[in-house]
C-alpha positions as CSV (number, residue, x, y, z in Angstrom):
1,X,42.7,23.9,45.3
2,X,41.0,25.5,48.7
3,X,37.7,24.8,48.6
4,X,37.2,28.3,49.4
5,X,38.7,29.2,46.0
6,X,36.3,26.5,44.0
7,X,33.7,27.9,45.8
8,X,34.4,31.9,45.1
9,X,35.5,30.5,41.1
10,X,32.5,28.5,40.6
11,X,29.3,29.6,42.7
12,X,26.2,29.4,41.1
13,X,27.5,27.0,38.0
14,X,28.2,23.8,39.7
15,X,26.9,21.2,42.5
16,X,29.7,19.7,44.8
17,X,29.9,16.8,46.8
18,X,30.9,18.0,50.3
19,X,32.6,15.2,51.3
20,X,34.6,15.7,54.6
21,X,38.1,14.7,54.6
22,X,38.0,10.1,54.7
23,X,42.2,9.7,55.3
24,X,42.7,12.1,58.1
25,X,39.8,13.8,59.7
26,X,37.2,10.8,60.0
27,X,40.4,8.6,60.6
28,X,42.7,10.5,63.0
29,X,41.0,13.5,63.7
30,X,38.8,14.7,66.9
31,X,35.3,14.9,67.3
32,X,35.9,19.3,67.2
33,X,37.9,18.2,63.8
34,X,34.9,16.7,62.2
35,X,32.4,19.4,62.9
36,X,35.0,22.1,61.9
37,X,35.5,20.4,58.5
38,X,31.6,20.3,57.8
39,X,31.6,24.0,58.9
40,X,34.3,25.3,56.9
41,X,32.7,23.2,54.2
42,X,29.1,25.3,54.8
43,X,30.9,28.6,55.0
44,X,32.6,28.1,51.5
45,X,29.4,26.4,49.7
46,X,26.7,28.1,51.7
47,X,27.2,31.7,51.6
48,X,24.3,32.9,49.7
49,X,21.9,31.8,47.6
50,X,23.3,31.1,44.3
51,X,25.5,28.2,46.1
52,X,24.9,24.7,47.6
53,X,26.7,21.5,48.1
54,X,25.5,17.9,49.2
55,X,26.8,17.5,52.6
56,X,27.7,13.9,52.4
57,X,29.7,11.6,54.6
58,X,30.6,8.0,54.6
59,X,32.2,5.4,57.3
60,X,34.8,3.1,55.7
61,X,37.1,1.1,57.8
62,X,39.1,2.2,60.1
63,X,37.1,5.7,60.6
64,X,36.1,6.4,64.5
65,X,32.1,6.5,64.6
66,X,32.5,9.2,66.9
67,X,34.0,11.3,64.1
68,X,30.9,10.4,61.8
69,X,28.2,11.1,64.2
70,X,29.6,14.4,64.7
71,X,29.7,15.4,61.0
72,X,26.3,14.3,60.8
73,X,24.9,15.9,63.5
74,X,26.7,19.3,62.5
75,X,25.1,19.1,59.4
76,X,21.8,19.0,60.9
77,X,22.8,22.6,63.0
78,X,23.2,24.1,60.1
């Protein structure tokens, strides 16, 4: 399911762990991949005040630093 849909279904009833994407985007994916994921992820879950979401991210192997420091510091622009 889009997360846009969960988000539009269930805002204001649940808490979601916004996780960005671990087996392509931290893996394969740019640096603009990573901070588009966390943004789409905001626009869905951060739209007004009845929603939120833990903006969460974690390295594993084979996941490009880059890609993590960029989710992380895209999180903190928003």
């Amino acid at each position: 399911m889009p997360i846009e849909k969960l988000a539009e279904m269930h805002a204001g009833q649940i808490c979601l762990w916004g996780e960005i994407d671990r087996q392509w985007t931290l893996t394969y994916g740019s640096t603009d991949d990573a901070r588009a994921a966390v943004r789409r992820v905001a626009r869905a879950f951060l739209r007004d005040k009845r929603t939120g979401v833990v903006g969460y991210c974690a390295g594993g192997k084979g996941h490009k630093l880059e890609n993590l420091d960029a989710v992380y510091n895209e999180w903190g622009t928003i």
